[in-house]
C-alpha beads as a LAMMPS data file, in Angstrom:
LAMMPS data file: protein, C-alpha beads

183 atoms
182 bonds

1 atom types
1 bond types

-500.0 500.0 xlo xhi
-500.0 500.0 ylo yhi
-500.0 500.0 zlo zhi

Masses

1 110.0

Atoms # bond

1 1 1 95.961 -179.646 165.260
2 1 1 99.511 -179.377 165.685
3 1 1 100.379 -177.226 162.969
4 1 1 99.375 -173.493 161.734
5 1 1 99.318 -172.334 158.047
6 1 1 99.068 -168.936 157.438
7 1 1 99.503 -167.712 154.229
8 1 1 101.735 -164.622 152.951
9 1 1 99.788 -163.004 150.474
10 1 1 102.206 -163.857 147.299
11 1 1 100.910 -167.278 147.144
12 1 1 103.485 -168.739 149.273
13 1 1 102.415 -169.729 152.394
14 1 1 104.460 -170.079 156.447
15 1 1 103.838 -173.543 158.516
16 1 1 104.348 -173.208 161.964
17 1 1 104.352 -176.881 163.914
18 1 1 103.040 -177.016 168.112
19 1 1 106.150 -177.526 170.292
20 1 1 105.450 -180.194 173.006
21 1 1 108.589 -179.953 175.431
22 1 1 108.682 -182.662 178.350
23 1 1 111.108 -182.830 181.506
24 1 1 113.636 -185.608 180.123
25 1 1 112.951 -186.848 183.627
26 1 1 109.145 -187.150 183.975
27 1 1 108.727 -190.548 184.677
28 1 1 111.928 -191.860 186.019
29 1 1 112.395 -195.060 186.975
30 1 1 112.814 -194.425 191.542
31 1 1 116.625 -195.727 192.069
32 1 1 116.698 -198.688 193.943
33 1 1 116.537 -198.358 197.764
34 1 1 114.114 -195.154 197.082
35 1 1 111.324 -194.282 198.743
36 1 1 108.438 -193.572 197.203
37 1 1 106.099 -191.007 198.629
38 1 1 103.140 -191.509 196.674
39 1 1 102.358 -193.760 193.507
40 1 1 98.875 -192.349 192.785
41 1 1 96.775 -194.742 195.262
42 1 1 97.126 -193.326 198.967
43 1 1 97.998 -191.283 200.792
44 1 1 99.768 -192.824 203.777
45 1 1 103.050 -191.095 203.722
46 1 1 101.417 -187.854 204.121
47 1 1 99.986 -185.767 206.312
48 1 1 97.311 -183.878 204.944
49 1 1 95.929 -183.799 201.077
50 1 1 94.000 -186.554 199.325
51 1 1 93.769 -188.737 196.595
52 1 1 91.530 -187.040 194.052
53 1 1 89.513 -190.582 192.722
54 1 1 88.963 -188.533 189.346
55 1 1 92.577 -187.961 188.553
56 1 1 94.456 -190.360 191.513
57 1 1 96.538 -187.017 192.138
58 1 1 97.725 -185.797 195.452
59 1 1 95.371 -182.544 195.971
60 1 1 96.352 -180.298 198.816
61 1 1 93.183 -178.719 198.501
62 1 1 95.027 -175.424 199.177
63 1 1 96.745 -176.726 202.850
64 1 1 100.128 -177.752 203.626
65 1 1 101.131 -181.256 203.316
66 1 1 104.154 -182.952 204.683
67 1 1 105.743 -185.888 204.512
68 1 1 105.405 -188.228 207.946
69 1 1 108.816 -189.449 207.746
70 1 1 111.209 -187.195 208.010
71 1 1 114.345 -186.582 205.713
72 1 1 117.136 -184.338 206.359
73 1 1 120.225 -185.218 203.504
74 1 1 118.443 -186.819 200.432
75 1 1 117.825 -186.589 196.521
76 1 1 114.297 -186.169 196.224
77 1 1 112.413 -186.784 192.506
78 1 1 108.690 -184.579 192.420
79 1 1 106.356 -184.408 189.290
80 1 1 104.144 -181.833 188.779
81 1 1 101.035 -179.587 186.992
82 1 1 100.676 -176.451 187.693
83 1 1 96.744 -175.288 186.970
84 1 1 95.498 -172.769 183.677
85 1 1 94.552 -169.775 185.480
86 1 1 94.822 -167.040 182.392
87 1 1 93.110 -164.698 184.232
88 1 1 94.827 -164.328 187.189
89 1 1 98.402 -162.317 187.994
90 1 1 101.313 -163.024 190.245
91 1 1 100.876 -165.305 193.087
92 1 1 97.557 -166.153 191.947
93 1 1 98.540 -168.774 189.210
94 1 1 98.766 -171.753 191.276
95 1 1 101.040 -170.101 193.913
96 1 1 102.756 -173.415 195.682
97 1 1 105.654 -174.428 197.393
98 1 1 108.000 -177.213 197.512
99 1 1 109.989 -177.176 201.200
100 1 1 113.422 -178.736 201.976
101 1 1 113.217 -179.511 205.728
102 1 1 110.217 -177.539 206.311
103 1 1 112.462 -174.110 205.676
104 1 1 113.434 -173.604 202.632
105 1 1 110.835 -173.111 199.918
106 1 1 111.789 -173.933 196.014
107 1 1 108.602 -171.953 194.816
108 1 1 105.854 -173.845 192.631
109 1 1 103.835 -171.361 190.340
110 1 1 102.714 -170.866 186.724
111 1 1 105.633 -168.654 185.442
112 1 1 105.689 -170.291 181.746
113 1 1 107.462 -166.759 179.680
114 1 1 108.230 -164.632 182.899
115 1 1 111.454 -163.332 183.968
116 1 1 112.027 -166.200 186.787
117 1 1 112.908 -164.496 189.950
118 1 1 112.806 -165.753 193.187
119 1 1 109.469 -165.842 193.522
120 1 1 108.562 -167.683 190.626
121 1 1 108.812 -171.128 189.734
122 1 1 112.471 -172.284 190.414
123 1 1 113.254 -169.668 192.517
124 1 1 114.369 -170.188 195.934
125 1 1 111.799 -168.063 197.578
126 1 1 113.662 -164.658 198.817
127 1 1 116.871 -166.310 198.578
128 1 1 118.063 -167.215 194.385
129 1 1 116.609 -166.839 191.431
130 1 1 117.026 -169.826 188.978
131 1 1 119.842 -169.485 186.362
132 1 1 116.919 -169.810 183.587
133 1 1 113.447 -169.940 183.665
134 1 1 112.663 -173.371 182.916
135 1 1 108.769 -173.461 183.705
136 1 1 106.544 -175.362 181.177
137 1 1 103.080 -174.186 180.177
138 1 1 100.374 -174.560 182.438
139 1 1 98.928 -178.187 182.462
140 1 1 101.768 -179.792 181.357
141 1 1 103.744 -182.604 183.934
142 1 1 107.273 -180.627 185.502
143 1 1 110.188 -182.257 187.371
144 1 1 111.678 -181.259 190.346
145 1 1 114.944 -183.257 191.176
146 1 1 116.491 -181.999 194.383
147 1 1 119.776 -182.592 196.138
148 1 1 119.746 -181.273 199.504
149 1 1 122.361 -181.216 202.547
150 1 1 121.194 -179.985 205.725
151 1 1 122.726 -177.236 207.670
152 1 1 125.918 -179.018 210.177
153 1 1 126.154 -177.879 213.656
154 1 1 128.836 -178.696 216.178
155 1 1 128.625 -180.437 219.819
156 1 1 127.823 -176.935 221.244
157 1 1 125.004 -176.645 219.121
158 1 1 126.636 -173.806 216.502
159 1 1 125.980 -174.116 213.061
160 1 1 129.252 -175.004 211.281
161 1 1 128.074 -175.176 207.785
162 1 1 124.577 -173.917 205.833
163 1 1 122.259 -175.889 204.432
164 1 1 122.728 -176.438 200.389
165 1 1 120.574 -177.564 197.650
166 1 1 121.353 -178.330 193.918
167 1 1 118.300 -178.036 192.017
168 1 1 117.068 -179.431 188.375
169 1 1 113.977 -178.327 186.668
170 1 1 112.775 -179.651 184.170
171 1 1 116.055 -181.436 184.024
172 1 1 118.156 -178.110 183.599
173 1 1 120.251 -177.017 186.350
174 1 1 119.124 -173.754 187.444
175 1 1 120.794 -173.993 191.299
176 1 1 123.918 -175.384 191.651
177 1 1 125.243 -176.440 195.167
178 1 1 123.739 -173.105 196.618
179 1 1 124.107 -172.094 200.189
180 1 1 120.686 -171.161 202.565
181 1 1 122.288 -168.636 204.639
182 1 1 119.393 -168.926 207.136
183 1 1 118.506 -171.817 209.852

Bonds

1 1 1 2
2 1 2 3
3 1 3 4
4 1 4 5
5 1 5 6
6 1 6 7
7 1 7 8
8 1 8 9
9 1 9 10
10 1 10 11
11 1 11 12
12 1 12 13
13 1 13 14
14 1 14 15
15 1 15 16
16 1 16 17
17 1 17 18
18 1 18 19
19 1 19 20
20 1 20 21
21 1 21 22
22 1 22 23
23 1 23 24
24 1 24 25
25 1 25 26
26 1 26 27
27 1 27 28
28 1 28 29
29 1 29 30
30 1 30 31
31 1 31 32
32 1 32 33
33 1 33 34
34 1 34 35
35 1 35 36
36 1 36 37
37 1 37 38
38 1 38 39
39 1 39 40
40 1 40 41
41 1 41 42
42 1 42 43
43 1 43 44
44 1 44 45
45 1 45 46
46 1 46 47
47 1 47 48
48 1 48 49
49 1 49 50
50 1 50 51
51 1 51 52
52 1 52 53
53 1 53 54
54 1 54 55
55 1 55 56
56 1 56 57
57 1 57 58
58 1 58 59
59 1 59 60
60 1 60 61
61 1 61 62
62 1 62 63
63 1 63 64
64 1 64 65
65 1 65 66
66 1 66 67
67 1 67 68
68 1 68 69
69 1 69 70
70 1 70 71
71 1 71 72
72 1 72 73
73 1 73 74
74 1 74 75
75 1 75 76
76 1 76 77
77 1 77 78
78 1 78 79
79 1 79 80
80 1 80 81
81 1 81 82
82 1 82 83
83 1 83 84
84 1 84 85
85 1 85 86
86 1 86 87
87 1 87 88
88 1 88 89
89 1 89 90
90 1 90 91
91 1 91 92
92 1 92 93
93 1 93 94
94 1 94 95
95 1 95 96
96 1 96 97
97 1 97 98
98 1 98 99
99 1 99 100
100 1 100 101
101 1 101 102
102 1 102 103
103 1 103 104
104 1 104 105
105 1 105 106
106 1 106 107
107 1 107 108
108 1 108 109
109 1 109 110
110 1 110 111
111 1 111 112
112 1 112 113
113 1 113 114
114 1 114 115
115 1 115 116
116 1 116 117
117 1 117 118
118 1 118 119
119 1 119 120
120 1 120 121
121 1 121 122
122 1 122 123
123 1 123 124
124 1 124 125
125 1 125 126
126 1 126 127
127 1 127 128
128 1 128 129
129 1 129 130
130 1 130 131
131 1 131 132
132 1 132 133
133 1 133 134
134 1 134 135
135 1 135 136
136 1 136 137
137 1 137 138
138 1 138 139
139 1 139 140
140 1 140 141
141 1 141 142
142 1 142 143
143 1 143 144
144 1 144 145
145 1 145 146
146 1 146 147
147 1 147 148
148 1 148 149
149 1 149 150
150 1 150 151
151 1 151 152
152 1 152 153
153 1 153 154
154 1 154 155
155 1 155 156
156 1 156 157
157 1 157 158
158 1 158 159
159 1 159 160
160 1 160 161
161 1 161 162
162 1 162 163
163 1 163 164
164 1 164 165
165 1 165 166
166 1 166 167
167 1 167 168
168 1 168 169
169 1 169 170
170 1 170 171
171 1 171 172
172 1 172 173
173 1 173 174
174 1 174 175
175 1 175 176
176 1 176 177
177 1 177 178
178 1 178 179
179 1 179 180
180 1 180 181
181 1 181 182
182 1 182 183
């Protein structure tokens, strides 16, 4: 059920109710002139992963997939579960990745109660931790909303400005307009 009653010995008892939290924006309505990248029935804007027929997920069956088209200043919307793996430590619970141009890696991995450092969910792998942890329990839908501005480089090929990314999870800001300092 969604309560516990435990009772305190002097004939008084303590309810304690379930908590369901949910990303304020699972489910989003796309903007209009998005692009959507996969609605649960193929996958033709990909390279790589399938549609599971049980589930009509994307699976990446634990290999990279990447999006054909290719996107270099965008706002990007992603859902999604991250497996129950109660067993297993670091890395091993559902260790993902979600890449911004192929480079820059905002990390994808069960870290529901963990300190949230750069290599945990939110984190910008080896670059920024997130302001706050903000991963859900295992099994439970997540947001991702990106903002991302690619690195700038002059007509001599320099780079005159770093890429940045502004990043929500769960709908909390936990990256705000922060600089890659590598390209």
């Amino acid at each position: 059920g969604s309560e516990l009653k435990l009772a305190t010995g002097d004939g008084k008892s303590i309810t304690f109710k379930k908590t369901l939290r949910e990303s304020p924006t699972l489910g989003a309505k796309q903007p209009e002139g998005a692009i959507v990248l996969f609605d649960g029935t193929d996958t033709s804007h990909w390279t790589g992963g399938r549609v599971d027929e049980k589930t009509k997920l994307l699976n990446t069956d634990g290999k990279d997939i990447n999006t054909k088209q290719k996107f270099n200043n965008y706002s990007v919307h992603l859902e999604f579960m991250l497996p129950y793996r109660p067993d297993a430590r670091g890395q091993g619970r559902g260790n993902s990745g979600f890449y911004q141009v192929l480079m820059y890696e905002v990390q994808v991995l069960d870290s529901f109660g963990l300190d949230g450092k750069d290599n945990e969910c939110g984190g910008l792998y080896r670059i920024a931790e997130p302001k706050v942890n903000m991963c859900l329990p295992p099994m439970v839908w997540q947001t991702y909303d990106i903002e991302f501005t690619p690195a700038a480089f002059g007509d001599d090929g320099k780079k005159t400005k770093n890429a940045r990314a502004t990043v929500y999870h769960n709908g909390v800001k936990i990256h705000d307009d922060i600089e890659f300092p590598k390209e």
